[in-house]
N, C-alpha and C positions, 0 to 999 in steps of 0.2 A: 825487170828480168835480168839476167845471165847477161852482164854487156858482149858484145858483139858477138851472138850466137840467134841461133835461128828462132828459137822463142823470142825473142829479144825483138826484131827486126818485124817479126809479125805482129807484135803490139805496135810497134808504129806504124804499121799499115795500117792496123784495125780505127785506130783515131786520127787515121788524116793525116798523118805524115809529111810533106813534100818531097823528102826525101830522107834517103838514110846513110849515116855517115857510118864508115867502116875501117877498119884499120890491118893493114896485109901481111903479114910474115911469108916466107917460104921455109921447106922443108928441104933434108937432105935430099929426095927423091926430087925436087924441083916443083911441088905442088902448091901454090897462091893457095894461102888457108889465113883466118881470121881472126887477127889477135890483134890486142892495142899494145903490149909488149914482145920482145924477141923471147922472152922466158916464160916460162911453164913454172908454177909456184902455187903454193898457197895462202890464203883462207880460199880462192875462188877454185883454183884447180888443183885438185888432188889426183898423183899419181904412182908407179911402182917405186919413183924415189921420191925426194923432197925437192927438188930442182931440177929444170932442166932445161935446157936452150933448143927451142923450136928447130933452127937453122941444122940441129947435127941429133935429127929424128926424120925416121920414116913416117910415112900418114900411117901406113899401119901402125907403127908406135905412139905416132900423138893418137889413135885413138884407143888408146889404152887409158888417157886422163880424163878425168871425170870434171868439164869444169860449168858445171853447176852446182857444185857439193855444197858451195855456201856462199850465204848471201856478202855482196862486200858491204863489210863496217863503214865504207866511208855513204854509204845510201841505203839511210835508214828505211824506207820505202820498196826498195830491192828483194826481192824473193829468191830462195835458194831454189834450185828443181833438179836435184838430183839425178845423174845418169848423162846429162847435157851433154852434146861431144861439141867438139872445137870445129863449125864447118869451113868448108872449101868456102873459095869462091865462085866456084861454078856451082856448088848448090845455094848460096846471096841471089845468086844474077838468076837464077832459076824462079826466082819470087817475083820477077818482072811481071808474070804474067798477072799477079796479084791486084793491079791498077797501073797507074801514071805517072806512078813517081821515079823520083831521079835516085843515082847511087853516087855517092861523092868517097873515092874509094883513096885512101890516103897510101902511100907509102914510104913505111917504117924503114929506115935506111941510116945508118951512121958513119957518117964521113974517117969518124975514128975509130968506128968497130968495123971492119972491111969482114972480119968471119962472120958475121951474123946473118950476111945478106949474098944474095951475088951482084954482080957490078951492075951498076945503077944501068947501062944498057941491057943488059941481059932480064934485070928486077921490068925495065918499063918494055921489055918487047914476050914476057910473060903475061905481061897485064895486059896491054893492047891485045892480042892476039885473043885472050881471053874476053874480053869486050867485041873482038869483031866475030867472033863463033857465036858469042848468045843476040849478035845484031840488037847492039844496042849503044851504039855508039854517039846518038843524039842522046841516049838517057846518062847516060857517065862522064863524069866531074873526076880527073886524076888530080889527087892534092899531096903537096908534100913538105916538110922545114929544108928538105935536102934539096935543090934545086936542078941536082945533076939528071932526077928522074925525069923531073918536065920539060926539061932540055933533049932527053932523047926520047920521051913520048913523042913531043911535038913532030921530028923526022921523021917517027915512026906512023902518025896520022894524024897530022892538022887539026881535022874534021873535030877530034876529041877535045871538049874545052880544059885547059888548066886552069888549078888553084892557087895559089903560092900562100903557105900559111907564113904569118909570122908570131913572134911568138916574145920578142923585146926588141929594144933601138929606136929612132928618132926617124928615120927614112919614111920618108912621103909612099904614100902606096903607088902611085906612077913609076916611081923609080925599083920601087919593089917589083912590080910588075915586067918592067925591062930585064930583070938579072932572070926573071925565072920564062923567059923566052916567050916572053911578052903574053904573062896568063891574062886570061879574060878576067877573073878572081883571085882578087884580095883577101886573104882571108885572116885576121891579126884577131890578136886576142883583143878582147872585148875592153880593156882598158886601155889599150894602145888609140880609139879610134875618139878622133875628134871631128867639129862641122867641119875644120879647113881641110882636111886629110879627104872625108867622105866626099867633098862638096870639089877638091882638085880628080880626085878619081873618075865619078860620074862626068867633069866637064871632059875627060878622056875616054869614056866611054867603056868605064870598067865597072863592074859590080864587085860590092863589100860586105861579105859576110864573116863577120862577128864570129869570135867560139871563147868557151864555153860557158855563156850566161841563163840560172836559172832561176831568178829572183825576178819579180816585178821590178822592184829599186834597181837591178841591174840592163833591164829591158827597157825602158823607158827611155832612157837616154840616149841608147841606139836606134830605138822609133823615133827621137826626135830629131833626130842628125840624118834620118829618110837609109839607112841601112838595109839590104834590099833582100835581107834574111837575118836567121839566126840560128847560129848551131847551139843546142840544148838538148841538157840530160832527161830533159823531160818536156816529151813534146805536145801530148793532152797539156800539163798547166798553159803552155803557153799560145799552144791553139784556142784553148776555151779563152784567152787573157786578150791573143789577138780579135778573135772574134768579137768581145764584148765590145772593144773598139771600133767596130766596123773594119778591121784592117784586113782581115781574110774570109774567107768564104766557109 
């Protein structure tokens, strides 16, 4: 489906899920909406121009783009569904009622693009706030590469676990872990993660989830190093792949 739009997210519920990972822009008006970029573009989103930056559009204007128009080339697999709109967050967090899974909800923030966003306080006491309205703050995971969000999540509610993604470098996940105000999860790309890295974290009592691995030859390895999930573009293969294993339910 349509990555991070509401079709999209229901098929992950429909096959079991654990959760779903999401990615946040905001709008001029101030509204947490859900994009894995700051930009509005095509082949996925078509709109009244050819480009456009989330950050300096009203909702009413993003929902003038259409981003289901077409399927992305990079997943061959992926269905166009035309008419798609780009949703909120608050209509995500509204799918809670759907089952028992988690939201690990990232936020898209650039240290060196300061227009695209608002200040990493203001970006994390939108999101919190928006988490303690749909009471669901046992079910939400804030994750992020910019660490300034989970530094003022944390002030902003404890209670809410952080993620610290990484994404390259050499730094032990413990120590990753302390810069980002001491998240419960680690979260490195999937080729970053070795037994001594996984095996220092757990004896610290952290959890290590893996992104974005969709191959069996890429899963395997982080089953065998005891990695305590895995973020994937495709979560039927790797449920049916976990399950053959006895590893999940």
């Amino acid at each position: 489906m349509p990555e991070n739009t509401i079709p999209a997210f229901e098929y992950a519920i429909s096959v079991g899920a654990d959760a779903l990972e999401l990615d946040l822009a905001v709008t001029k008006d101030n509204v947490l909406v859900v994009s894995h970029d700051p930009y509005l573009h095509g082949p996925m989103c078509k709109g009244p121009v050819e480009k456009a930056t989330i950050r300096e559009l009203t909702l009413a204007q993003l929902r003038e783009w259409d981003c289901g128009a077409q399927a992305n080339p990079l997943f061959k697999q992926q269905k166009a569904l035309p008419g798609t709109k780009m949703p909120t967050l608050d209509e995500v967090l509204k799918l809670a009622r759907k089952g028992k899974f988690e939201f690990n909800i990232e936020t898209k923030i650039f240290a060196a693009k300061p227009e695209l966003t608002p200040s990493p306080e203001e970006f994390a006491s939108l999101l919190v706030k928006a988490i303690e309205k749909h009471k669901l703050v046992g079910r939400c995971i804030i994750q992020s590469f910019d660490f300034r969000t989970l530094v003022a999540s944390r002030k902003l509610n404890p209670r809410i676990r952080l993620s610290a993604l990484l994404e390259r470098g050499n730094k032990d996940f413990v120590t990753i872990s302390k810069e980002a105000a001491n998240a419960e999860i680690v979260s490195p790309h999937y080729k970053l993660v070795t037994p001594e890295k996984v095996e220092a974290a757990h004896d610290a009592g952290l959890v290590v989830v893996p992104w974005t691995a969709n191959d069996p030859k890429d899963w395997d390895p982080l089953i065998d190093v005891k990695s305590d999930a895995i973020i994937t573009d495709d979560p039927d293969a790797l449920l049916k792949y976990l399950r053959k294993k006895k590893l999940h339910k």
